[in-house]
Backbone and ligand atoms as CSV (ligand in chain L), in Angstrom:
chain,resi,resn,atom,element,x,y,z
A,1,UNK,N,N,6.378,-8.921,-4.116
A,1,UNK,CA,C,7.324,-8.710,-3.032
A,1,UNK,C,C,7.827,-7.266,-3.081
A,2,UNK,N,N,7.912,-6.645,-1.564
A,2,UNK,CA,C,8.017,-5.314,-1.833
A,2,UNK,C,C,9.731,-5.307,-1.498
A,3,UNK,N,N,10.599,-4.578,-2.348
A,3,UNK,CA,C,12.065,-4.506,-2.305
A,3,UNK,C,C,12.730,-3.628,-0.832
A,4,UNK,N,N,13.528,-3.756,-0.557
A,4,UNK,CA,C,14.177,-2.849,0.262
A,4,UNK,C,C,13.900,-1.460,0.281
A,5,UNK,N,N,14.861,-1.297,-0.964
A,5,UNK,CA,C,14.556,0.142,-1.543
A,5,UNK,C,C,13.351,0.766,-1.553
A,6,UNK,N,N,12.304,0.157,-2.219
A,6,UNK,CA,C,10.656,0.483,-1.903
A,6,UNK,C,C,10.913,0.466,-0.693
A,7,UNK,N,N,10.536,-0.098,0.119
A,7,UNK,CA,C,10.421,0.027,1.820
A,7,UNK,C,C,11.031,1.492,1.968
A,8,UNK,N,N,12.503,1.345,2.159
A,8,UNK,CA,C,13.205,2.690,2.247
A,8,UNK,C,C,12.810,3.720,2.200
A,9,UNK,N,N,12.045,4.095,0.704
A,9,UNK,CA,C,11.491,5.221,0.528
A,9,UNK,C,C,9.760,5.748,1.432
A,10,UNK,N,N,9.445,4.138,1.658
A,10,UNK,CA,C,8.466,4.398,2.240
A,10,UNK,C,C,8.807,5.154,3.834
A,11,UNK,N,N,9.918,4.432,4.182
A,11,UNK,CA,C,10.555,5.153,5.554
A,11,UNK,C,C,10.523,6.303,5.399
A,12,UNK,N,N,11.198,6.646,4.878
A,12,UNK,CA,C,11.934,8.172,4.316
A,12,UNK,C,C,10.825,9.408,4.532
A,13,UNK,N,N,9.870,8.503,4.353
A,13,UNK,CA,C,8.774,10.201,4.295
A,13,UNK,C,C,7.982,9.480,5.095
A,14,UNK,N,N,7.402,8.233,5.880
A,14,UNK,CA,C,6.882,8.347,7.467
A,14,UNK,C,C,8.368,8.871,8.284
A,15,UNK,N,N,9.246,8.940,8.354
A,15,UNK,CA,C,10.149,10.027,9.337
A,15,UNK,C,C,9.960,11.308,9.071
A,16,UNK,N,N,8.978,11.730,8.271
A,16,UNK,CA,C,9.140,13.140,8.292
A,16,UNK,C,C,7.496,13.639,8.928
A,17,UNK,N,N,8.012,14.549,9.892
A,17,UNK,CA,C,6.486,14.358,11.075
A,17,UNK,C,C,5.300,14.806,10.048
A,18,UNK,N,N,5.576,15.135,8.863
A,18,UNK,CA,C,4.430,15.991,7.853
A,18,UNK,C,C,4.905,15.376,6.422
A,19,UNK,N,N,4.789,14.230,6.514
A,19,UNK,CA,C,5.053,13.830,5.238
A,19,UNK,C,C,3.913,14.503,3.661
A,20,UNK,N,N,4.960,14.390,2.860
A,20,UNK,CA,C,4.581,14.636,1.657
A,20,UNK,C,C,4.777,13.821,0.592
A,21,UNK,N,N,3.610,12.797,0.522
A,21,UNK,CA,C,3.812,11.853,-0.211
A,21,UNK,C,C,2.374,11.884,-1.553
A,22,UNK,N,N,3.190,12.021,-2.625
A,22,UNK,CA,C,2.237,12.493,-3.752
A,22,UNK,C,C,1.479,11.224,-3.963
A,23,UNK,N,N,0.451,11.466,-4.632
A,23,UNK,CA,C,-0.188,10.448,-5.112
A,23,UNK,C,C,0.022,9.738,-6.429
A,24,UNK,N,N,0.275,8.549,-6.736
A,24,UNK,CA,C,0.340,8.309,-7.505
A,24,UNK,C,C,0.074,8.743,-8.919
A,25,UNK,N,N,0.483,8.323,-9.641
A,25,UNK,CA,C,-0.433,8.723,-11.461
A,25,UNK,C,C,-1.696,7.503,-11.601
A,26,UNK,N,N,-2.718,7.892,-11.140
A,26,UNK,CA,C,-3.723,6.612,-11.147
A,26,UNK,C,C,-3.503,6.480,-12.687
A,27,UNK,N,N,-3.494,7.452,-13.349
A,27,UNK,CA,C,-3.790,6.538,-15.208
A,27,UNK,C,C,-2.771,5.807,-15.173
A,28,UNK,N,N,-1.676,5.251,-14.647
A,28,UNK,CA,C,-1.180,4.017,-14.814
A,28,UNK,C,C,-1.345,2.930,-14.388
A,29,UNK,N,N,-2.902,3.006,-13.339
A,29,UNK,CA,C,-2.837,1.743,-12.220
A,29,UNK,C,C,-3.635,0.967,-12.960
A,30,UNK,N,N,-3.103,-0.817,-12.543
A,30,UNK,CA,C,-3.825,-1.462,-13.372
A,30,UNK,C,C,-5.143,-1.754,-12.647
A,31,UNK,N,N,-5.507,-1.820,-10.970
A,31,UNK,CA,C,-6.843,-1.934,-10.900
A,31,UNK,C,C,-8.009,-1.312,-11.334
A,32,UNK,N,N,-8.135,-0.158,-11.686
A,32,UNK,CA,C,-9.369,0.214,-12.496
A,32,UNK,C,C,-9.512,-0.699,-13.588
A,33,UNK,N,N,-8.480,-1.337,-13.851
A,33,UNK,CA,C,-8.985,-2.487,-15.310
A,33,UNK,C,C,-9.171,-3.328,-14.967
A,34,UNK,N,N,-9.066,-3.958,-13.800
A,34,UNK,CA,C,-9.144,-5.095,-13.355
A,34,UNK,C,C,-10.897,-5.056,-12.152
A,35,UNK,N,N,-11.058,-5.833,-11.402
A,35,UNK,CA,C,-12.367,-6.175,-10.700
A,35,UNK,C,C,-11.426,-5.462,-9.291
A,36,UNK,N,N,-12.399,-4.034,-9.474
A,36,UNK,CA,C,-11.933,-3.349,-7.937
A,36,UNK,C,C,-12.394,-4.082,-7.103
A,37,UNK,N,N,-13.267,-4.647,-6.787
A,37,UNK,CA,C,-13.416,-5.522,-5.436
A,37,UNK,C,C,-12.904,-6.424,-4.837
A,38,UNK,N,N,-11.936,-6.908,-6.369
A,38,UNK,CA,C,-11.214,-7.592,-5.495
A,38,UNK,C,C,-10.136,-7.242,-4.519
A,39,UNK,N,N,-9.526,-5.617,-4.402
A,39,UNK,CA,C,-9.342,-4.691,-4.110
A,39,UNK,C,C,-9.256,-4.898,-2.088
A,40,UNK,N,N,-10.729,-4.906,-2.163
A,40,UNK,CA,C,-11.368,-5.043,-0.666
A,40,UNK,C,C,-12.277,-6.449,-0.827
A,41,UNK,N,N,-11.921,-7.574,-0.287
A,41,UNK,CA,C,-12.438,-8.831,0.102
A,41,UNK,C,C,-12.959,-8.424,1.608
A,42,UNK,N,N,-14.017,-9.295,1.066
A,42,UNK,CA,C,-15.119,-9.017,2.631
A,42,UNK,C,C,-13.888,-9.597,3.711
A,43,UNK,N,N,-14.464,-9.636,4.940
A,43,UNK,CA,C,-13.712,-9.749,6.038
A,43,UNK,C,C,-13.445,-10.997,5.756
A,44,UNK,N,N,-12.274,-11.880,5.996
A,44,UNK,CA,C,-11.910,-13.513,5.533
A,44,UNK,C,C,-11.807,-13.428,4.306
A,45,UNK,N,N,-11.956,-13.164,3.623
A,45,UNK,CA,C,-11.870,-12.772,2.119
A,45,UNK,C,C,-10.026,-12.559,1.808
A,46,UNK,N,N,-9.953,-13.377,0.630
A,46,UNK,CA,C,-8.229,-13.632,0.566
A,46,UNK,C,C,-7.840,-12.133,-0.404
A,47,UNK,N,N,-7.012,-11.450,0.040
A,47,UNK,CA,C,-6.348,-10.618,-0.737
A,47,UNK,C,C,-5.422,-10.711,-2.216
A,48,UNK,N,N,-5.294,-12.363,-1.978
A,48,UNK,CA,C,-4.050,-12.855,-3.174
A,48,UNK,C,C,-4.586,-11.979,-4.571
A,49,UNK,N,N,-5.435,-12.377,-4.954
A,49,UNK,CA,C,-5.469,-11.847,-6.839
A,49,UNK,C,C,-5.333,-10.422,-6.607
A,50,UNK,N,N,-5.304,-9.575,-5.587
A,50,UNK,CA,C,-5.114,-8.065,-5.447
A,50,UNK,C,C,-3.489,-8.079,-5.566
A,51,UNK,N,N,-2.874,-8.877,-4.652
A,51,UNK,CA,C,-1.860,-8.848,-4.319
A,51,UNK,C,C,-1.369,-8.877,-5.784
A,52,UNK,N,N,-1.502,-9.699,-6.478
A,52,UNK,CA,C,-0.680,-10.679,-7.644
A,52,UNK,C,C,-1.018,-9.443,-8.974
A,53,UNK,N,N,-2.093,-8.976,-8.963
A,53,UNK,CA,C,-2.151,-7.551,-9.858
A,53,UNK,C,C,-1.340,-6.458,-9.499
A,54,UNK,N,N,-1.069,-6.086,-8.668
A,54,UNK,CA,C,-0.670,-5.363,-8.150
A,54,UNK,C,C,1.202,-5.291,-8.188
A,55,UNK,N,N,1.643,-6.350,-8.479
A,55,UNK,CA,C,3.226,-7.038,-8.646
A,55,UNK,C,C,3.686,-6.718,-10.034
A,56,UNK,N,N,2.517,-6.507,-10.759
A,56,UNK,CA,C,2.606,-6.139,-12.279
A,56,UNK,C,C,2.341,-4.506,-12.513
A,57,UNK,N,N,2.129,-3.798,-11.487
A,57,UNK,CA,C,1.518,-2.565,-11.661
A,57,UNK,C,C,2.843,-1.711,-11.395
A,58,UNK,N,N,3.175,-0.541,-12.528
A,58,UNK,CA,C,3.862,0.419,-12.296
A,58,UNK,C,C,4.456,1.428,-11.395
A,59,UNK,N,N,2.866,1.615,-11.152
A,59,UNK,CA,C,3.259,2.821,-9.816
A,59,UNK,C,C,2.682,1.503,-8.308
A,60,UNK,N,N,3.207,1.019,-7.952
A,60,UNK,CA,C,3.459,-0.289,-6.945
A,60,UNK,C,C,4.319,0.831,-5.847
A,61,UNK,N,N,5.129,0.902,-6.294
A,61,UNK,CA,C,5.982,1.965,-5.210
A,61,UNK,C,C,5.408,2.777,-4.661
A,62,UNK,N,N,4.955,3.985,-5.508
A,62,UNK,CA,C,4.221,5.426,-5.043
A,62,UNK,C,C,2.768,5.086,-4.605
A,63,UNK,N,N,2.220,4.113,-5.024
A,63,UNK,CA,C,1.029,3.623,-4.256
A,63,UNK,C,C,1.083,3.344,-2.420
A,64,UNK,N,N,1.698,2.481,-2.579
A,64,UNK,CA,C,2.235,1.754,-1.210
A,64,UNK,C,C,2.319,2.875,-0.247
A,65,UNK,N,N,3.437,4.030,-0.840
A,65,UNK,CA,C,3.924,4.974,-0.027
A,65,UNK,C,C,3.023,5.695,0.151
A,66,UNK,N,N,2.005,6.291,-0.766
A,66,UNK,CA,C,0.778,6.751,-0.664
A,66,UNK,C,C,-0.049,6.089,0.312
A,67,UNK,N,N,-0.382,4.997,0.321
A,67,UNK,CA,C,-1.005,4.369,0.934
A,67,UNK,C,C,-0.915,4.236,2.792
A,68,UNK,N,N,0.519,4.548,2.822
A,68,UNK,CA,C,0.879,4.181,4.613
A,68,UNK,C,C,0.790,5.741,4.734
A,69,UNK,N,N,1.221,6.477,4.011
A,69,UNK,CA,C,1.837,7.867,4.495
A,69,UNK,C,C,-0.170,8.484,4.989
A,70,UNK,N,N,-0.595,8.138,3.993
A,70,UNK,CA,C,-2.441,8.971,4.220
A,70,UNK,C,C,-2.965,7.662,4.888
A,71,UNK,N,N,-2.917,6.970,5.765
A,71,UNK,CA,C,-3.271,5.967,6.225
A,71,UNK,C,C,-4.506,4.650,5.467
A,72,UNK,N,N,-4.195,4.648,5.187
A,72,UNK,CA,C,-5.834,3.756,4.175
A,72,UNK,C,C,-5.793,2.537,5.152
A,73,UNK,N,N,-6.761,2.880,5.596
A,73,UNK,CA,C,-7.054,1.653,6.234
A,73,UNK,C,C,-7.722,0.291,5.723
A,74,UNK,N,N,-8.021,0.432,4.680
A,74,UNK,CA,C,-8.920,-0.324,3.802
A,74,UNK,C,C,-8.092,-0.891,2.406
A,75,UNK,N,N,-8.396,-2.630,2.182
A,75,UNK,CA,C,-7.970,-2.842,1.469
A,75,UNK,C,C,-7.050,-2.985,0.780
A,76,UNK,N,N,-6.693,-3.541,-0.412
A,76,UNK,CA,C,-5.100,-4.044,-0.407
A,76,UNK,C,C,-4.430,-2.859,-1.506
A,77,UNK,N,N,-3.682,-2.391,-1.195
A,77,UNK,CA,C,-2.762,-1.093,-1.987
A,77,UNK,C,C,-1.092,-1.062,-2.177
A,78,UNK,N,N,-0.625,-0.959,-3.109
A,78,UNK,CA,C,0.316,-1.427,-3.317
A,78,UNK,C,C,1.070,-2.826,-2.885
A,79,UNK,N,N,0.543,-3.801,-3.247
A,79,UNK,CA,C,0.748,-5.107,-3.138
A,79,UNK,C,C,0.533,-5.368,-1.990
A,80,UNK,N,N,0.048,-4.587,-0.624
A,80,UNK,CA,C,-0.124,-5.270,0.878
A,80,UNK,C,C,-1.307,-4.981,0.945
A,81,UNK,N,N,-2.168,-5.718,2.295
A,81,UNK,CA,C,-3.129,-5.736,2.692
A,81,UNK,C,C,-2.792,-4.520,4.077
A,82,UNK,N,N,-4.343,-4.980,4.535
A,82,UNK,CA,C,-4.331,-3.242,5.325
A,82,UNK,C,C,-3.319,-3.938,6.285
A,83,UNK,N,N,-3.391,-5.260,6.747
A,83,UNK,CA,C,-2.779,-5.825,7.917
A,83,UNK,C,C,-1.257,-6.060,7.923
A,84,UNK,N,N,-0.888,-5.661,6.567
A,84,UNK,CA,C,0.846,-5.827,5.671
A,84,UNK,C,C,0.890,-4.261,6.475
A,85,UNK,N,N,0.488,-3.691,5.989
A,85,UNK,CA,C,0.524,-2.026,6.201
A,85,UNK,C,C,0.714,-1.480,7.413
A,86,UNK,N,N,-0.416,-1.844,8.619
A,86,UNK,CA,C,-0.270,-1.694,9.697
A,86,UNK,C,C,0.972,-2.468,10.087
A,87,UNK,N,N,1.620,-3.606,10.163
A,87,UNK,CA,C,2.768,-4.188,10.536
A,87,UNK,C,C,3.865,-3.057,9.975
A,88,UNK,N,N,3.741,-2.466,8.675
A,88,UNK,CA,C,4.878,-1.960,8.307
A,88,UNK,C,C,5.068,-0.222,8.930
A,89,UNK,N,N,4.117,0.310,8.877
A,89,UNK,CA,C,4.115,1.233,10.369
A,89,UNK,C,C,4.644,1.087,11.387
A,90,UNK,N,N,3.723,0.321,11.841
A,90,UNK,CA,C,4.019,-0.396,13.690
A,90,UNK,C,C,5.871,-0.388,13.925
A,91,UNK,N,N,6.120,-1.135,12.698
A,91,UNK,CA,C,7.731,-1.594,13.185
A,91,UNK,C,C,8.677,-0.580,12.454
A,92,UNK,N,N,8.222,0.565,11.948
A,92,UNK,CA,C,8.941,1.772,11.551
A,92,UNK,C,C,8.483,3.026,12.300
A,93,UNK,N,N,7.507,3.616,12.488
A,93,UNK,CA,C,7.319,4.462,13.071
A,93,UNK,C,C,6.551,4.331,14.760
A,94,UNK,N,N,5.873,3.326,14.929
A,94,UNK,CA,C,5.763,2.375,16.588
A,94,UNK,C,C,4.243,3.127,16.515
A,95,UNK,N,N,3.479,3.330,15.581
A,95,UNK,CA,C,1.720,3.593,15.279
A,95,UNK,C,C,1.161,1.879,16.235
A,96,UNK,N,N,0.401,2.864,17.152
A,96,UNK,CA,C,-0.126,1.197,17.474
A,96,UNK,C,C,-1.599,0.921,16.466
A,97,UNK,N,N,-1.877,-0.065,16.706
A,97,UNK,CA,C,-2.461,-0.943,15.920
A,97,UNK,C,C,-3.689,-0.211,16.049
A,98,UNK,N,N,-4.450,-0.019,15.140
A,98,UNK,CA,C,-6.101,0.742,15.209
A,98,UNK,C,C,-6.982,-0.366,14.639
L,1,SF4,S1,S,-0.225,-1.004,-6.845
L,1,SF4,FE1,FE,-2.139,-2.148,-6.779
L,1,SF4,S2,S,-3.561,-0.841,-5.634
L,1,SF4,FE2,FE,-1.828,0.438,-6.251
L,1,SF4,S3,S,-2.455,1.393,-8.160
L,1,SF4,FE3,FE,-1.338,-0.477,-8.687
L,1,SF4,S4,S,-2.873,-2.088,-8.892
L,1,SF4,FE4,FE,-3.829,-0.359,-7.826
C-alpha cells in the first residue's frame, strides 16, 4: 500500500513542468534477486507477487516516483502496475490515458 506521504512526494515533482526525479539506488532493489519477470506478466498475467515484493523493498518510494515522473509504461514498479500508474497521473496531473 502506497502511503499518503509517498503519493505526496510523488505529486510534488509531477507539478513541476521539468521534473527532477532521481533514480533510485538500484543496489538496494530487491527485484534483481527475485524472478524479474515477474516484474512484467504477459498481458492477463497477475501483477500480485511483483506487487507483494515490492512492499518489502526499500527504495518503494523513489522507485514509484521514478517510475511516473520518466513514464514507464511497462510493468509493475514501485508496488503499482502500469494501470495503478496511469490512474495516478490521470487524477493528479489530467495525462490522458496512452
Ligand atoms: S519497488 Fe519494486 S520495482 Fe521498484 S526497485 Fe523495489 S522491488 Fe524493484
Amino acid at each position: 500500500m502506497t502511503t499518503k506521504a509517498e503519493l505526496a512526494a510523488v505529486l510534488v515533482e509531477l507539478a513541476d513542468p521539468a521534473p527532477v526525479v532521481p533514480a533510485p539506488d538500484w543496489s538496494k532493489a530487491l527485484c534483481p534477486q527475485t524472478d524479474p519477470e515477474a516484474f512484467f506478466p504477459d498481458p492477463g498475467g497477475s501483477p500480485r507477487d511483483a506487487k507483494r515484493i515490492c512492499q518489502r523493498c526499500e527504495v518503494r518510494p523513489e522507485c514509484l516516483a521514478w517510475a511516473v515522473a520518466t513514464g514507464q509504461r511497462h510493468g509493475v514498479w514501485g508496488g503499482m502496475s502500469e494501470r495503478e500508474r496511469r490512474r495516478l497521473r490521470r487524477q493528479f496531473v489530467g495525462e490522458a490515458d496512452r
